[in-house]
C-alpha positions in Angstrom: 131.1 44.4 149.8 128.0 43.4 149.2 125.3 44.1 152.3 123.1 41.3 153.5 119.6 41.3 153.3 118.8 40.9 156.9 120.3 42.9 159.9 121.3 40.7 162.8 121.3 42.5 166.4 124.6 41.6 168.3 125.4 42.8 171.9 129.4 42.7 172.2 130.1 42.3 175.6 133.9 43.2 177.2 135.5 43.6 179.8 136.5 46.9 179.6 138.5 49.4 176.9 142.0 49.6 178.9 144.6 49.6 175.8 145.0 45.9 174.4 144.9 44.4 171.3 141.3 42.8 172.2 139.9 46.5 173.3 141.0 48.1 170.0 139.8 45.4 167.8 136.0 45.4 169.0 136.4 49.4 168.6 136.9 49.0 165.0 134.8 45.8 164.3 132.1 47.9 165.9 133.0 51.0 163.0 132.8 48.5 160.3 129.5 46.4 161.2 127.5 48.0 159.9 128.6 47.3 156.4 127.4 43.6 157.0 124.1 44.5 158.1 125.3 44.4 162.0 123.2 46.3 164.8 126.0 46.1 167.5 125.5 47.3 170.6 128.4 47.0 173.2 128.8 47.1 176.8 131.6 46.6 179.1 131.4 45.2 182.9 133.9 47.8 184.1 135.8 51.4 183.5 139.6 51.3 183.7 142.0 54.4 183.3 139.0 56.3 181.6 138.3 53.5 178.7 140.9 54.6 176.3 140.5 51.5 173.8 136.8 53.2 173.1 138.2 56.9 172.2 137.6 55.6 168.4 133.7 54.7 169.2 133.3 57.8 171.2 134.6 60.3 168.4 131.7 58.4 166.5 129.3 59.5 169.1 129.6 56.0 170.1 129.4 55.2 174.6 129.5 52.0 175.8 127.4 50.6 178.2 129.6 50.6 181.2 127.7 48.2 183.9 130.2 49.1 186.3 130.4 45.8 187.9 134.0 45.9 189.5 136.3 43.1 191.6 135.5 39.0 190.9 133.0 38.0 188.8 129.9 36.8 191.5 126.6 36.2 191.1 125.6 39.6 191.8 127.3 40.6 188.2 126.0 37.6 186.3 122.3 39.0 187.8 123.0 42.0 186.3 124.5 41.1 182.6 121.8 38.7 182.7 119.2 41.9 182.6 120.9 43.9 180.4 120.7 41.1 178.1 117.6 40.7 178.7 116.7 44.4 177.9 118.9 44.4 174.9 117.2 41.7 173.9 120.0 40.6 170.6 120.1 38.1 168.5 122.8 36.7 169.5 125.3 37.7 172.4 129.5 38.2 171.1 131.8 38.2 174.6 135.6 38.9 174.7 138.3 38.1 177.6 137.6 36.5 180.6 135.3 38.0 182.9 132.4 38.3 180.0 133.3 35.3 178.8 132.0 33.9 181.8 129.1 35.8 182.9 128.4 37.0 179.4 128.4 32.8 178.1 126.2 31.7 181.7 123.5 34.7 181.3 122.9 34.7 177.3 122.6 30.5 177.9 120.2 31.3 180.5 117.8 33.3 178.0 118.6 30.9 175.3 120.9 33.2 173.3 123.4 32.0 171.1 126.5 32.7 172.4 130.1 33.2 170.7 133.5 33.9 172.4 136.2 35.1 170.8 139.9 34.2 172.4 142.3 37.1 172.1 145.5 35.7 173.9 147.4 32.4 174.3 148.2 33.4 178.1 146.4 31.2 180.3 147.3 29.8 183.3 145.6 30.9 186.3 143.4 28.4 187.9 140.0 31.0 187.6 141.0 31.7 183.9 141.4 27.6 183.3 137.9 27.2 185.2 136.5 30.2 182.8 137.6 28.5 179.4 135.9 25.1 180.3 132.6 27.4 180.9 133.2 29.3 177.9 133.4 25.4 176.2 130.5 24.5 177.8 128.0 27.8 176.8 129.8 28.7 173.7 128.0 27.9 170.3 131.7 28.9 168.7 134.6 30.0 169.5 136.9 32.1 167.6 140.4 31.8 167.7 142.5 34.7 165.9 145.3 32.4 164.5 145.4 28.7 163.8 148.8 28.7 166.3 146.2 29.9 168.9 143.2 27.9 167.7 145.5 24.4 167.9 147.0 25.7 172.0 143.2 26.2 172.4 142.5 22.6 171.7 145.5 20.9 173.4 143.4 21.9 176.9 140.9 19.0 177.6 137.2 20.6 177.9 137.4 24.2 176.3 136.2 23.4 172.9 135.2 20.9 170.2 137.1 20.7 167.2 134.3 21.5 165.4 133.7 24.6 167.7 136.3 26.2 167.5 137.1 28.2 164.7 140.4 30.7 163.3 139.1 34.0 161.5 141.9 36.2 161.3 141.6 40.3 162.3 141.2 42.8 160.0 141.3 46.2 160.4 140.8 50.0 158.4 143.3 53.0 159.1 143.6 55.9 157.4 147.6 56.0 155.9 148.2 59.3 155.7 152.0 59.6 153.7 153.8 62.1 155.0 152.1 62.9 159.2 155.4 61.0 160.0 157.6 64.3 159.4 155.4 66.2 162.1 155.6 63.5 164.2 159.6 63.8 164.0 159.5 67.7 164.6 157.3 67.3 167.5 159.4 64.5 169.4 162.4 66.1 168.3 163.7 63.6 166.2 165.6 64.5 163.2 164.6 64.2 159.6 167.8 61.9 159.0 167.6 59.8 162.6 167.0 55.9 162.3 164.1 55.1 163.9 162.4 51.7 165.2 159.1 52.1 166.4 157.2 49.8 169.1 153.4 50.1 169.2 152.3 47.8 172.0 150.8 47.8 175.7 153.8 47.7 177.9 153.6 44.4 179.1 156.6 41.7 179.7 155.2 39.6 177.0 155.9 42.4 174.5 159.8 42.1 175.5 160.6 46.2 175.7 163.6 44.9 178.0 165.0 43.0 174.9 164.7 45.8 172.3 166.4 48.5 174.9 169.0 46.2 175.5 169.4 45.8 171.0 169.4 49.2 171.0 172.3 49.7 173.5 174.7 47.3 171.3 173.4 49.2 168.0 174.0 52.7 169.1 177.8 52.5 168.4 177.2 51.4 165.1 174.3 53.8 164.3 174.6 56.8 166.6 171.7 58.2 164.8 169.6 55.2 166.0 166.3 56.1 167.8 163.6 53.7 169.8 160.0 54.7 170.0 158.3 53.6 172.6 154.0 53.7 171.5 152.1 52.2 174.6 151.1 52.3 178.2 150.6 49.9 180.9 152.1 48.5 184.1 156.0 48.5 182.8 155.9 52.0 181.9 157.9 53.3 185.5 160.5 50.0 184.7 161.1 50.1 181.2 161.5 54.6 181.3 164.5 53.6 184.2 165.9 51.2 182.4 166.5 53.3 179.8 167.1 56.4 181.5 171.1 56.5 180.9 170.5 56.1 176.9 169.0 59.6 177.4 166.8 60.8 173.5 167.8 57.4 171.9 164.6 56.1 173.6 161.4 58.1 172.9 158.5 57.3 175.2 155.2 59.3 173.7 152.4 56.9 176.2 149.3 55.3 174.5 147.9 57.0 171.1 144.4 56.2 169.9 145.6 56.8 166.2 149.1 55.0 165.9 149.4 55.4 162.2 151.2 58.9 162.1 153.9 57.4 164.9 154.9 54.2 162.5 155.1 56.5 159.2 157.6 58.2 161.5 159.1 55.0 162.2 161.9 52.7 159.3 160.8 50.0 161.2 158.8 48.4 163.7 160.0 46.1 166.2 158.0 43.2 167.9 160.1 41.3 169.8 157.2 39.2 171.5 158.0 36.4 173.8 154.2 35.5 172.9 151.5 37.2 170.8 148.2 35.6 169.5 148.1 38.1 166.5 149.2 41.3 167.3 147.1 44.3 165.8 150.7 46.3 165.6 152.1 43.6 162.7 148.7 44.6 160.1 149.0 48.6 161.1 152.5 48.0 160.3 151.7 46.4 156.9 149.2 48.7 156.3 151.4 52.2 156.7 154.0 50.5 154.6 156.5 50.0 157.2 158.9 47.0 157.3 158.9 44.7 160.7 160.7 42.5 162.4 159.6 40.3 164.4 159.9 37.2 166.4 158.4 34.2 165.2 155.7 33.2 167.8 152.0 32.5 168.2 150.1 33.6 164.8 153.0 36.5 163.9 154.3 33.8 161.0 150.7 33.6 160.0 150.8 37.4 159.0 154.4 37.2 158.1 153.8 34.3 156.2 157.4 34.6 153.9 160.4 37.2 153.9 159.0 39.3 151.3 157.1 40.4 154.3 159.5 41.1 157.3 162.4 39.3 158.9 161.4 36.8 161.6 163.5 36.6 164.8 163.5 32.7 166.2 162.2 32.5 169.9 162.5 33.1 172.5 164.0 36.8 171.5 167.5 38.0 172.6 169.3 41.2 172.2 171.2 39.9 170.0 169.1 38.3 167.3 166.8 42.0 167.3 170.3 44.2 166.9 171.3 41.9 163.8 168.2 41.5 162.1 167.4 45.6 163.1 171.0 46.0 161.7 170.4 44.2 158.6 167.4 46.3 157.6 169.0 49.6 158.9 172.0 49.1 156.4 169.7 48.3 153.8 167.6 51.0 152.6 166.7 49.5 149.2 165.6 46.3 150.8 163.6 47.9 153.2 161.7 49.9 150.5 160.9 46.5 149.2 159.5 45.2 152.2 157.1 48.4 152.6 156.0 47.7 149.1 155.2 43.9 149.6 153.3 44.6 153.0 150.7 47.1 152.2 150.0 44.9 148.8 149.3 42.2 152.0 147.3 44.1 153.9 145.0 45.3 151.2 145.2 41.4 150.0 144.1 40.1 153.6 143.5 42.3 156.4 141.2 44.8 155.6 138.2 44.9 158.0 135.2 44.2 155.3 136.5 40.7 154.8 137.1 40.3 158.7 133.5 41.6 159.3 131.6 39.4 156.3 133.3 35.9 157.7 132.1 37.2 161.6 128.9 38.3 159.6 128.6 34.6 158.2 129.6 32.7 161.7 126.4 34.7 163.3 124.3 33.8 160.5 125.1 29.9 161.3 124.9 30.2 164.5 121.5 31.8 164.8 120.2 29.3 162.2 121.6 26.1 164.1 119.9 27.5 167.8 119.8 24.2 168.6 119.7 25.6 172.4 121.8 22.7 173.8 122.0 24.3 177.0 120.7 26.5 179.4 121.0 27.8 182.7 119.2 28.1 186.0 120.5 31.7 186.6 118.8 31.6 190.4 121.1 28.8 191.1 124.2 30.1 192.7 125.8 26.9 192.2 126.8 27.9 188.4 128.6 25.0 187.2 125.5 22.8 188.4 122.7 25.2 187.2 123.4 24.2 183.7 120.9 21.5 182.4 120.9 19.5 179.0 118.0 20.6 176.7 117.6 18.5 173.5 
């Protein structure tokens, strides 16, 4: 990868580092910056459950500035992003999910700061996450969607984004495959050398349809006694989904959230993601990338990533028990063709989801976006009347 000649100073600004998709990524965007001639710094409005999303960072003798600004968004915590801007003092100011979004987009406008949002999740609905996007469309220089599936939903709402603003640059990320850390993984969990086992790596959210795959599992376990589910997340389903499958007794492994989920899906013949809705799930390229063969449900960007069957095996929506057990039976009969599959997905993820390509094309969005600075907007920050503080400069 070639370096560019000029470093650009980004502050990334979050909401927090609670396990998501969106927390993870800016982790390892912030580990590979620096290969595009990235300063980062990062900051975060609030601490939840100790920041786990930021373990990578902090084994890097990397902290995040936590600004500790907990509850609603006010405009107390817009006074005080809008300082820490100022004493960063970047280049250009990068906000993900909704609360920096918001105060991130108003405060950087106010020091006219460029300003770039990127979009993490088609799950909108809320009528303060509706009034957040239109602000996000009004401060915004860009925005980035992480699939086209989520770019075009992004579009369909009136007043969040131009079509010229809103761009799709798809995630990338580096892990460290290590061949082999699966058969520890096995002897500590208990799971035997010859066991089937289909491995979920996702925050425990009703989204990620755990229900669904517990209830596959229960109609497969006749037919493959040996069968085992392994369950790699946390989040506010934990207590429901370790009930619901209390009577299936070891045929459901529940190991909590794992900075480092490689080792856990080299354990794994397959891994399941039997979303009801996913922009473009992290899990699907760590599963390319170890060399493990997925299923899937074909929603939001997951047929952009599995973008033929040489990849994985696509479950139609909305997912049912029945469409995971056959395709999970299909693949769990198969040996030979899932070999294949492992095979054809880390050839993809070396193809198009490593993270120097990822951070090159963020790399070249800053670099347009400083260059343009054509400071459309600003805002009055000692207005408390937000939405009416902003001005037109031209």
């Amino acid at each position: 990868m070639t370096e560019p000649a000029d470093p650009v100073r980004v502050l990334a600004l979050i909401d927090h580092f609670v396990q998501g998709g969106a927390e993870t990524l800016l982790s390892r965007f912030a580990l590979a910056a620096s290969r595009a001639a990235i300063q980062l710094s990062i900051a975060c409005l609030e601490e939840r459950d100790g920041n786990p999303a930021a373990a990578p960072l902090r084994a890097r003798g990397i902290e995040p500035v936590n600004l500790d600004l907990v509850g609603r968004p006010g405009f107390g915590a817009l006074r005080a992003v809008r300082s820490h801007i100022a004493r960063v003092r970047p280049q250009l100011v990068h906000t993900h999910l909704g609360a920096a979004d918001l105060l991130g987009g108003l405060a950087a406008r106010s020091l006219a700061i460029p300003v770039i949002s990127t979009v993490h999740t088609t799950l909108w609905g809320k009528r303060r996450e509706m009034m957040m996007r239109r602000v996000v469309g009004i401060c915004a220089d860009r925005v980035i969607a992480v699939s086209e599936s989520a770019r075009q939903e992004y579009l369909r709402h009136p007043g969040w984004g131009r079509e010229d603003q809103v761009v799709t640059i798809y995630n990338g990320i580096d892990v460290s495959v290590s061949p082999g850390a699966g058969a520890q993984v096995r002897q500590v969990l208990g799971i035997a050398p010859d066991d089937l086992v289909v491995a979920m790596a996702s925050a425990l959210r009703p989204e990620k349809a755990h229900d669904v795959a517990i209830e596959a599992l229960r109609m497969l376990l006749p037919r493959f006694p040996n069968l085992r589910l392994l369950i790699v997340g946390q989040g506010a389903l934990r207590e429901a989904i370790a009930t619901s499958a209390d009577d299936l007794g070891k045929a459901v492994v529940m190991v909590g959230f794992k900075p480092d989920v490689m080792p856990y899906l080299d354990a794994a013949d397959i891994c399941l993601l039997p979303s009801r809705r996913d922009a473009f799930p992290t899990t699907i390229i760590e599963a390319l990338a170890a060399g493990v063969p997925i299923v899937a449900t074909a929603v939001g960007g997951i047929p952009e990533i599995i973008t033929g069957p040489q990849l994985g095996v696509l479950i139609p929506p909305p997912p049912s028990p029945r469409s995971v057990a056959e395709a999970l039976a299909a693949l769990l009969e198969r040996p030979e063709r899932r070999r294949a599959l492992a095979t054809a997905g880390r050839l993809a993820y070396e193809q198009r989801f490593t993270a120097d390509p990822w951070v090159r094309r963020i790399r070249a969005l800053y670099d347009e976006v400083i260059a343009e600075r054509a400071d459309r907007w600003t805002f009055d920050w000692r207005s408390p009347r937000s939405l009416r503080g902003l001005r037109a400069r031209r």
